[in-house]
N, C-alpha and C positions, 0 to 999 in steps of 0.2 A: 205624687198627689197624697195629701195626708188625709186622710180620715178622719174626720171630729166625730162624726154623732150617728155612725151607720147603727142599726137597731130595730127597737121598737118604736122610734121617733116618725110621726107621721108626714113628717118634711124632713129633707138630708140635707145638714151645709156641710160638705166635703171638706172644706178648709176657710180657715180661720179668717182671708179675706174676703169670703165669697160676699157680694148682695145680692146675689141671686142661691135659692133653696130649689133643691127637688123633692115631689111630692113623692114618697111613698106608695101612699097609698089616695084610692079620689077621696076628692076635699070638697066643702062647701060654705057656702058664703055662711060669714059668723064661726067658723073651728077656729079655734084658740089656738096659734103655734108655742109650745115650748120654748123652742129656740125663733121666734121670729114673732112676726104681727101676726094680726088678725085677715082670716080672708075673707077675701073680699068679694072673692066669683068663686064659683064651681071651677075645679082644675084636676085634672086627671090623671093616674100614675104615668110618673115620667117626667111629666111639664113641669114646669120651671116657676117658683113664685119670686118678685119679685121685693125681697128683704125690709130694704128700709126706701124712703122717697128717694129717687135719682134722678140727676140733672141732665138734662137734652145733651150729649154728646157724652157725657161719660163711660169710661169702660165700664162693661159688663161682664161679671167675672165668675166665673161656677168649676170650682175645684181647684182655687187657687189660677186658675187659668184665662186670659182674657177671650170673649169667642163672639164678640164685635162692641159697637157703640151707640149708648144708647141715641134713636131717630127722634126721640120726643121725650118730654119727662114724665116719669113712670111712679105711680103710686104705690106703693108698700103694700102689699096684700093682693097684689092682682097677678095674672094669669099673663107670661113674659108669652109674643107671638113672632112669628117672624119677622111680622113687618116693624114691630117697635126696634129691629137692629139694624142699624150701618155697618157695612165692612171693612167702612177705610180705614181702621189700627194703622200705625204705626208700625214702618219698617222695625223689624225684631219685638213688637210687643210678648209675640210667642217665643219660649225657649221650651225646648224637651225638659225633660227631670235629669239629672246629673247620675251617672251607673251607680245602679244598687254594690252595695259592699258586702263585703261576707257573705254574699247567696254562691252556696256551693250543692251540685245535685250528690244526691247519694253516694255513697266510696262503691266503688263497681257497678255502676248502673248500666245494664243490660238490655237485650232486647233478642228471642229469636228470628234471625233473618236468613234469607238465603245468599249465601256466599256466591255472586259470579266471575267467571271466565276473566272479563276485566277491570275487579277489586271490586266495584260497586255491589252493593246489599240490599236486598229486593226484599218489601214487606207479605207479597203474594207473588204465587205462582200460575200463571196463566197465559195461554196463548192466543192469542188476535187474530182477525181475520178482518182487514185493512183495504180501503177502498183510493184507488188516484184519484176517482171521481164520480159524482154521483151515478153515473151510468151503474155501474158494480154495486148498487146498493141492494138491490132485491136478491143477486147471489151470495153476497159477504151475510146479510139477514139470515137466507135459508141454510146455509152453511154452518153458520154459528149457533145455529138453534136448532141443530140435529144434536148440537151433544149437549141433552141435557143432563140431570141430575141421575136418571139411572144409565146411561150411556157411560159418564163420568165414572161411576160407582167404582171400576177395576183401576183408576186411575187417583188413589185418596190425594195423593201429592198434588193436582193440578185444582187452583182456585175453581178455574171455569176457561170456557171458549169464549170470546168476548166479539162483537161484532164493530167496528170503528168506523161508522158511516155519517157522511156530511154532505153538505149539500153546493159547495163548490170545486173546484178540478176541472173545469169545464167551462166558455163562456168569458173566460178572464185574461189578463194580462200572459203573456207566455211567457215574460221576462222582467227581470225586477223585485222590487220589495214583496207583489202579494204574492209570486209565485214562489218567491226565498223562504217566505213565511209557511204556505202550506207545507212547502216540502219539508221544511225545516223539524216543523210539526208532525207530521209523518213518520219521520226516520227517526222522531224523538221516542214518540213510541213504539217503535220498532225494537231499537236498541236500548228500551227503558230495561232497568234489572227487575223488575215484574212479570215483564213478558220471556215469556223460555223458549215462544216459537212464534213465526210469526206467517199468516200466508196473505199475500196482495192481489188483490183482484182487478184488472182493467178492464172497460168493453174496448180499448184496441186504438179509441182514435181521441183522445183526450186531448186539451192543450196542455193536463200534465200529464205528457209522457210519459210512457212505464220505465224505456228504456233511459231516458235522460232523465228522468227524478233519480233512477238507482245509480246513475252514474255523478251525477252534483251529489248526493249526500254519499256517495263511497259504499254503496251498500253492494255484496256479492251473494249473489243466489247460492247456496248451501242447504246445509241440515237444516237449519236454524230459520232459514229466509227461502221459500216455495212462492210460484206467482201464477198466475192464471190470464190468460187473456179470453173475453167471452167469444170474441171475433173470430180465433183461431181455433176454438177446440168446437166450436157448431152450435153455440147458443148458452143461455142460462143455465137447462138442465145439467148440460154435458160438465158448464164451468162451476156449476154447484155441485156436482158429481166428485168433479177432479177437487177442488177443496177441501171436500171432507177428506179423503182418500189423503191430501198432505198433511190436514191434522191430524189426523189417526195415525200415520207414520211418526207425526213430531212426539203424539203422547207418551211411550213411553222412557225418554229422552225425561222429557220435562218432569216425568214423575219423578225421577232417580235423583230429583232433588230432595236436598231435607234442610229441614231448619237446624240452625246451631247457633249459639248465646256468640254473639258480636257486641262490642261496645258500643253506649249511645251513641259514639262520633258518627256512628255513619246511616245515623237519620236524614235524611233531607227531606225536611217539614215546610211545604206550603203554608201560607196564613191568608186568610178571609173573611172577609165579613158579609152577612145577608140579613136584606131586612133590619135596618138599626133602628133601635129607641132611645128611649133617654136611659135608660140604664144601664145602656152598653158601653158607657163609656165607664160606669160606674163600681162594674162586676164583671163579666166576662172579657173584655177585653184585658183589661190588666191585669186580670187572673192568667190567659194567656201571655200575656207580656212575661211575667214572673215564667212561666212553664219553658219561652223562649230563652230568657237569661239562663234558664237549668242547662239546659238543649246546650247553647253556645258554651257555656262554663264546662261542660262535657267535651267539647268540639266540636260536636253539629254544625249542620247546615241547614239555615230557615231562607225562606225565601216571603219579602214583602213586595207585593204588587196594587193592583186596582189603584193606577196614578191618575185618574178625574178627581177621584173621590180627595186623593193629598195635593191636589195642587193649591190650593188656599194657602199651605205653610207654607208654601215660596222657598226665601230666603233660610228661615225656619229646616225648612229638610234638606234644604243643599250643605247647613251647618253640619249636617250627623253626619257628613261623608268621611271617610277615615282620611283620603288625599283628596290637595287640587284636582289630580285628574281625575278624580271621581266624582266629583262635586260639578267639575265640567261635561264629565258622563253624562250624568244625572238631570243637570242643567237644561240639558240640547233635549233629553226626553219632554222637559215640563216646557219647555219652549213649541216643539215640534204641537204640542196637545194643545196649546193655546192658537198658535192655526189653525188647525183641523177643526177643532170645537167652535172659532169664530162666529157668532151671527148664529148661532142655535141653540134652542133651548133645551138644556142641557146641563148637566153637572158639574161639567168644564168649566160654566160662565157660571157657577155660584147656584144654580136654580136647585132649591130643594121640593121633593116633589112632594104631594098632597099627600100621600100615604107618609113621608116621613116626618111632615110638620104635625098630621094629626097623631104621631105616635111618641112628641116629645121633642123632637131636635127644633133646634130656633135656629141655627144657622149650617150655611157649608161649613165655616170653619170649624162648629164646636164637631161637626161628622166627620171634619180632617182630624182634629184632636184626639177625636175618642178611637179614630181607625189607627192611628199609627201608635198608639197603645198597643195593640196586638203584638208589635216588634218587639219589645221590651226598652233595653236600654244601652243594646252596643253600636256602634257605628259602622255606619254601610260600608260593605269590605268592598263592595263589587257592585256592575251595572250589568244586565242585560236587557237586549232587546228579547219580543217576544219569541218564546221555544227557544231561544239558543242554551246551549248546556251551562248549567250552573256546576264550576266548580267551588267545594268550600274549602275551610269550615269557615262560618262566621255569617254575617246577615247580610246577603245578596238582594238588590232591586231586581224586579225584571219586570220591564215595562207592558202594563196590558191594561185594557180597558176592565171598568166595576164592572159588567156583567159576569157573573158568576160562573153559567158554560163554557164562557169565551176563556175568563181567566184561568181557572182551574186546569182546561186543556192545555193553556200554555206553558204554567208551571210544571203539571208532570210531564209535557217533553221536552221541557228543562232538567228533568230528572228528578221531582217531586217524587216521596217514594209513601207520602204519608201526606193528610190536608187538616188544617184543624178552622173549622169554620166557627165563626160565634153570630148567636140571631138573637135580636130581639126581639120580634115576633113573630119568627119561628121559617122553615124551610123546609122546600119537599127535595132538595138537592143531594145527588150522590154523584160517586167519580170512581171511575175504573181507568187502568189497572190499580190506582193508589186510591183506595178510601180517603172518605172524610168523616171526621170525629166532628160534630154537633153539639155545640154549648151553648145553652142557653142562656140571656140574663136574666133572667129571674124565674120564681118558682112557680109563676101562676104562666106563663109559654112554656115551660117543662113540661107542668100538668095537661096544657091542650093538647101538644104534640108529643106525647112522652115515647108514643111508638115510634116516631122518628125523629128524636133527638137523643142524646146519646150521654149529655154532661148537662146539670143544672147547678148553675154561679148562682142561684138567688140566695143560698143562706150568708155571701155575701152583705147584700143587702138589707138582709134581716138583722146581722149584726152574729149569725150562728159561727163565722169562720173569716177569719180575717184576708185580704187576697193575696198574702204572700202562700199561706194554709190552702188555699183554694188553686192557687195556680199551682203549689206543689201537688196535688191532687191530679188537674192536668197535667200533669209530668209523667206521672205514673202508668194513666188512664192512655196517652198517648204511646207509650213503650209496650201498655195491654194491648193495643191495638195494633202497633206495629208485629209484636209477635203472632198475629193470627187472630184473636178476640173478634169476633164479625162486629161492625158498626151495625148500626140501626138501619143505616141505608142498604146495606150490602141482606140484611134479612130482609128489608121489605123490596130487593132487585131494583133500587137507585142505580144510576150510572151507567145504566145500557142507552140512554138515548143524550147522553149529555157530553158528549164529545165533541167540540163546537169549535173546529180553528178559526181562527179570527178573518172574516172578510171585506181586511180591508181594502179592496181593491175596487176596482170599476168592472161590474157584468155586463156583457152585450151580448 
């Protein structure tokens, strides 16, 4: 995407084709654009004014990028809305941007991480207290929130005890996708390189299994892996008793770790978006995208999900696949979601919701565009289903629905060891064991939520930092964080209740 006129300019035309401008800053009817006509309506940061007259069916195009057709002919100076777009483009109107060249990250870029047991590099140290099923959720709670911060205090090595409680395990399928899926997710976190220990807690008669969850994901009771049954030891007290008592055995274990300078390659960075505007496709995502290029140019491993949100580029995202059978991976996932999603109202079938029409986006696709931004510009090495382990380097799908609890859990039991989230107007979202770094787009959602955001892209916007400048920024700011730096979430205790595997399954 090229740039023309980011600034002091009160409307932005991204690129040289555009007829559609983004407002800066709010407008009113009678402002005189520099670069464009006169407006016509009041129009609000973000929205979109419509450049010069356009003919009923014409592309619509804002950042050099098509992001539907116009539904009626539109006058020069007015306020673009949803409803004036159709979706039906043209197979392939979308193409991605062609890999940046010559972007190379730093010579020796770094990061302190903790070396584990097997090769993978853990950004925090911390150990869980895991539930098969909601039953264990009131003793995994009491258990984990005995060791607070002065209990902790003889222990500086351990991040914290984390509690991992949700609310299915129970009620559900006993066999199959939803049950593959919890467990999957389960044992992701288990043997995530974040966690140093880990204890699981059953009440004893779950349809997940204590015994057959640890025997499908291979897991053996040791140092490392303690369990608790409420049924067997004579109640909650006894099995919040006996839990602390395996944490306190694992702490010193887990303290004896240290951090040491490990090469960027062995990031494995989540990508997400929350809350998008019109400016996110404008500044924070492709500042991220740039930070991603660094990442992979390094060796890294990022991981792109939330597949409702990119299904619109169809044809479009099955092109970035590095192979055929990738692209046929990939394929079967946007196919599978196009079932599922049938007949509901929903993101799947294109519906943008009222909070994102009123904050700037006109269409699904321009929020598919500006979201897979975030990736940068190399080609999907790899597919996974949800939690399954991502190996890299390079940029991995894993397939998960946009809700943000849902996604983020899945990625880090995929082995996410880091999350870099970008908001347009703004999120109270954290993630444990692996933080989320918080980027705003612009500088006035920095300022509302600046206690819990973490990075502000608007001097993008303003024209103060260009976004190769700005995602190098995020580059940086993500290696601070991976060494230890607390995110904004992890200060204000984000990410204790946000553990959410995905349930997609049938409850009875």
């Amino acid at each position: 995407m090229a740039v023309m006129t980011l600034g002091t300019a009160r409307a932005l035309r991204l690129h040289a084709d555009d007829n559609l401008l983004v407002a800066r800053h709010a407008l009113a009817p009678g402002d005189r654009l520099a670069d464009g006509p006169t407006v016509a309506e009041a129009v609000l940061p973000g929205h979109k004014i419509v450049a010069r007259d356009i003919g009923a069916g014409e592309t619509l195009v804002r950042g050099g990028l098509p992001i539907g057709r116009a539904a009626l002919a539109l006058r020069a100076g007015t306020r673009l809305r949803p409803s004036d777009l159709r979706a039906d483009l043209a197979p392939g109107a979308f193409r991605f941007p062609p890999p940046r060249e010559g972007l190379a990250p730093p010579a020796g870029a770094t990061f302190q991480g903790y070396l584990r047991e097997d090769g993978r590099v853990g950004t925090r140290n911390t150990v869980g207290v895991i539930v098969v099923g909601n039953c264990g959720a009131t003793a995994a709670r009491q258990a984990a929130d005995w060791f607070d911060e002065d209990r902790l205090a003889a222990f500086p090595n351990v991040d914290a005890v984390v509690p991992y409680i949700h609310e299915i395990g129970c009620g559900m399928e006993m066999t199959g996708e939803p049950m593959d899926l919890l467990r999957r997710t389960l044992s992701g976190f288990i043997r995530h390189p974040n966690t140093a220990g880990a204890v699981v807690i059953a009440l004893g008669c779950e349809r997940n299994n204590l015994r057959s969850f640890l025997e499908q994901e291979g897991l053996a009771v040791g140092e490392r892996l303690q369990t608790v049954t409420i049924q067997e030891v004579g109640g909650i007290r006894r099995a919040v008793e006996a839990a602390k008592g395996m944490v306190e055995r694992m702490l010193p274990a887990a303290n004896a770790a240290r951090r040491q300078a490990v090469p960027a390659s062995r990031l494995v960075l989540g990508l997400q978006g929350a809350t998008p505007d019109g400016f996110c496709g404008l500044s924070a995502n492709p500042a991220l995208g740039v930070a991603v290029d660094l990442l992979l140019a390094a060796g890294g491993t990022t991981i792109l999900s939330e597949t409702p949100e990119l299904l619109p580029l169809g044809d479009s995202l099955l092109a970035r696949a590095a192979s055929p059978a990738i692209a046929a991976a990939l394929r079967e996932r946007l196919d599978w979601w196009h079932g599922y999603g049938r007949g509901r109202d929903t993101a799947v079938n294109g519906a943008l919701d009222e909070a994102q029409a009123a904050a700037g986006l006109a269409s699904a696709l321009e929020k598919a565009q500006d979201g897979a931004l975030k990736a940068g510009h190399a080609p999907i090495s790899a597919v996974r289903r949800y939690a399954e382990r991502v190996e890299g380097p390079g940029l991995v799908f894993m397939d998960t629905p946009d809700y943000e609890p849902v996604s983020v859990t899945g990625q880090i039991a995929g082995g996410a060891t880091l999350v870099a989230m970008t908001t347009g107007r703004g999120t109270a979202f954290g993630s444990q064991p692996a933080p989320t770094v918080k980027i705003a787009a612009s500088s006035e959602a920095f300022a509302r939520l600046a206690e819990d955001t973490d990075l502000d892209a608007g001097p993008v916007l303003d024209g103060l930092l260009g976004v190769e400048a700005m995602g190098a920024r995020v580059f940086e700011a993500l290696l601070r964080h991976a060494s230890g730096e607390p995110t904004k979430g992890e200060i204000e205790g984000m990410g204790l209740n946000e553990f959410v595997p995905w349930p997609v399954g049938v409850l009875a």
